[in-house]
N, C-alpha and C positions, 0 to 999 in steps of 0.2 A: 504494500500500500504506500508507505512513505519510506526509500530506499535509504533512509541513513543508519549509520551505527548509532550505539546505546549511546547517549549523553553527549548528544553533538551541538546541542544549540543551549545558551542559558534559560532561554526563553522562547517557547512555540506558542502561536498565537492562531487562535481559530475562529474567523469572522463571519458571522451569517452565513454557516454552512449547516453546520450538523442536522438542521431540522429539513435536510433536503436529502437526506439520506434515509432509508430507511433504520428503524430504532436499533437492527443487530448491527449493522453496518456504522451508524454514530457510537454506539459500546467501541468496538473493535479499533473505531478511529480514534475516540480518548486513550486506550490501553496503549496504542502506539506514540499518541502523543508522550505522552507520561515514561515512555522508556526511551525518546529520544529528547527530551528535555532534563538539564538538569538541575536548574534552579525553581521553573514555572510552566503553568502550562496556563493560556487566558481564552477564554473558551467565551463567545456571547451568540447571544440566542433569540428568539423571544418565549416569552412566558408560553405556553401554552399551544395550540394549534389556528394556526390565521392560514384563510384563503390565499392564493396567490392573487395579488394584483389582476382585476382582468386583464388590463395590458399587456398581461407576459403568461398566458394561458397556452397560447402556440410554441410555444419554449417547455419541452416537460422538463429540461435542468433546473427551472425555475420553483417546481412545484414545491410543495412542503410535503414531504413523506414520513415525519413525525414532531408527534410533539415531547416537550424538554420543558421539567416543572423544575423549580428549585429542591426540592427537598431530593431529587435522584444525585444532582453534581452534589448537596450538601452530604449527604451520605459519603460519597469519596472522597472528604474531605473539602471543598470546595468552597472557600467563601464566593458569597453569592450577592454580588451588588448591584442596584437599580431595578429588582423585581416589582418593585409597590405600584406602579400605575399602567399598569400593562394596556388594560380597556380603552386609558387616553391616550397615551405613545405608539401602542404597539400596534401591528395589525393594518389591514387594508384601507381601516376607516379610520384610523388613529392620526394624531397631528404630527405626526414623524411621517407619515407618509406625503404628506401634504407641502415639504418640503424641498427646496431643490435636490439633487443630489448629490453637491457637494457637502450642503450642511448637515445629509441624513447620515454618510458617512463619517463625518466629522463628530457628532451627536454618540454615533456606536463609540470610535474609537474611544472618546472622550469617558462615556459611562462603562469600560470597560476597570478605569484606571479611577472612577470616584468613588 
């Protein structure tokens, strides 16, 4: 999946992916993060399961093929930050979408690290 040896990066970072994977395939993509990281592993999400934007309907890379609650990454350890307003941020209908796309990716990066 991810062709590096054990402990090769201080820090892997995983950005608005896992919830387009299916659930066995996001597990198996943590596990590998987690054995080639060796300080961190920053993983973001959204809370729960959201539509794909109509817009990107004819792209199935786009689709969400699961959903990612907090308390599964807190289980392994995982602090878990900027969970609280998902219904207004998150999601198709959410005010993060409503956003250009520089500031929505700038919004993820940013609540990754608050």
């Amino acid at each position: 999946m991810l062709p590096f040896k054990p402990k090769s990066f201080d820090i892997v970072f995983c950005g608005q992916l896992i919830e387009h994977l299916e659930k066995e395939d996001g597990w198996k993509l943590i596990t590998r993060m987690e054995e080639i990281a060796r300080k961190q592993v920053i993983i973001t999400t959204p809370v729960g399961m959201y539509k794909t934007v109509t817009k990107h309907r004819d792209n199935p890379y786009l689709e969400h093929k699961s959903a990612w609650h907090p308390d599964e990454l807190k289980a392994l350890g995982y602090k878990v930050r900027g969970s609280g307003l998902p219904n207004i941020i998150g999601g198709s209908q959410g005010l993060i979408s409503r956003l250009p796309g520089v500031v929505r990716m700038l919004w993820f990066i940013l609540s990754a690290f608050g």
